[in-house]
N, C-alpha and C positions, 0 to 999 in steps of 0.2 A: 362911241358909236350910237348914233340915236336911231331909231327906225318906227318909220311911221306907221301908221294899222288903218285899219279897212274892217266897219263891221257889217256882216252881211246879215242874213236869213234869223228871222225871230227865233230862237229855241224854246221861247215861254211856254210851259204847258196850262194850257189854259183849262183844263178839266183835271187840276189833279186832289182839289175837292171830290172829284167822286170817284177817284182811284182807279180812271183812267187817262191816257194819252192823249191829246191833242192837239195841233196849232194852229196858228192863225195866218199861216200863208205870206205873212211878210217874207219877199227875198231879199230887201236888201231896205237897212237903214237909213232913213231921210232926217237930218237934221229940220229940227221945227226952230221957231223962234221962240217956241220957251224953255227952252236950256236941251236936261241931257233926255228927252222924252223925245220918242220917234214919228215923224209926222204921219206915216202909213198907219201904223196898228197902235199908236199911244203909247207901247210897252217903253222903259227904261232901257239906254245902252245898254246898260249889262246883260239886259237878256238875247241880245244879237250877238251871234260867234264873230268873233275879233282877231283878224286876218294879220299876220305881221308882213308888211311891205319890205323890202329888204333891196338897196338898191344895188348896180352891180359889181361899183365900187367895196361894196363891205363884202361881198361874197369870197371868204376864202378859199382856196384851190387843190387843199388837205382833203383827201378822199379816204370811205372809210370803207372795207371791203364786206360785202353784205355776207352777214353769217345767217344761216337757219338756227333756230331752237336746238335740234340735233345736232348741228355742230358746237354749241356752245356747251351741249350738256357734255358732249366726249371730250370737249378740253379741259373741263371740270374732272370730269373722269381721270383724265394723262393726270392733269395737275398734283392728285392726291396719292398718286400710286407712291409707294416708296422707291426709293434711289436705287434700292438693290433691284427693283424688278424691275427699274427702268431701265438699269444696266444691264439685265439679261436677257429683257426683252429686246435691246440693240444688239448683242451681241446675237442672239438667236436671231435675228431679219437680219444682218449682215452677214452669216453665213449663206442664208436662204438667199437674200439675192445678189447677182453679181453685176446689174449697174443701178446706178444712182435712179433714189425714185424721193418721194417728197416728205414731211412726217406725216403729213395727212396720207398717201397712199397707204403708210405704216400703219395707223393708228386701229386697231382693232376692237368693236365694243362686247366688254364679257359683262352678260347679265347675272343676273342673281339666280340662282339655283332655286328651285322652287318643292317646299317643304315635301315631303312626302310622309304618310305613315303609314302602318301596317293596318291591318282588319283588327286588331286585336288593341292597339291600341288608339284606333276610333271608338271604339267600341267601350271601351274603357273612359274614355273622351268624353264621350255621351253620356256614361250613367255620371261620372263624375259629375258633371257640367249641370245635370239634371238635380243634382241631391244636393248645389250650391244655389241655383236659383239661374243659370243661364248669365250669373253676371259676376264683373271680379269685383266692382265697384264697389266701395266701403266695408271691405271685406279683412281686415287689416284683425279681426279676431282669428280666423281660419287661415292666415297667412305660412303659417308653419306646416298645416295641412297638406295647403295647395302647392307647396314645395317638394314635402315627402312624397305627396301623389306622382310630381313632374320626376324625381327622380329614379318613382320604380316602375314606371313607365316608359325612361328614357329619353323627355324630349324636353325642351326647358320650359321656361314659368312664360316667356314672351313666346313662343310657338303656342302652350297650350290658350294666353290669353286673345291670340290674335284666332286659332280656330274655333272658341266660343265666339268672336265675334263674328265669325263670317259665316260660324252655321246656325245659330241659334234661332235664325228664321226659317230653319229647315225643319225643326227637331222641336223646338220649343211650340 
């Protein structure tokens, strides 16, 4: 299957020597008679976006059904659950409903639970965090440290490194 093209509109940026935007208003490529150079603006084929022409013999009649982003992240989601909770989450929606409905009406999205901590071990958080330098980065001497701190505080080493990062422009 061969299919022809169509180049239209110049893309060239013609100012990006000084590090901004520009073009040159070509809409549509003119073959010149000295090869692949466009007779409107000079530029080279390849800087006109190139259309693929598609006749209506070659169009297949396979349709694909338009998903959103959202839906494709929840069938990622379905996809990775394990077997057992897929089975008892059918078993649970088949008691719940009594006619037939679709998997997408089923499919329910559970977010992620969102850390919490006490006053006391923010607080804790902080002076820690402050007597380290605000960073875990190359810290791999103090590693045994910042373990014993996460575990008599109670919250893990990936919880305490992810709230130095996200408060350390509060406190620092």
């Amino acid at each position: 299957m061969q299919s022809s093209c169509v180049y239209r509109e110049c893309m060239r940026n013609h100012a990006a020597k000084l590090g901004s935007y520009a073009i040159d208003g070509c809409r549509e490529y003119s073959q010149s008679v000295t090869g692949d150079l466009c007779a409107a603006c000079g530029c080279h084929r390849s800087y006109h976006r190139r259309v693929e022409v598609i006749s209506s013999a070659q169009i297949s009649h396979t349709r694909f059904p338009f998903m959103s982003l959202r839906r494709v992240k929840q069938l990622a989601r379905l996809k990775w659950k394990t077997a057992e909770q897929r089975k008892a989450d059918v078993d649970d929606e088949e008691e719940e409903d009594t006619e037939e409905t679709s998997t997408e009406e089923k499919m329910t999205v559970q977010r992620r639970s969102k850390s919490k901590f006490t006053a006391e071990q923010r607080e804790a958080m902080k002076d820690f965090a402050a007597k380290i330098g605000w960073t875990l980065k190359d810290k791999r001497a103090i590693r045994e440290e910042i373990r014993v701190f996460c575990q008599g505080i109670g919250v893990t080493r990936y919880h305490f490194k992810t709230w130095v990062n996200n408060n350390k422009k509060f406190y620092h």
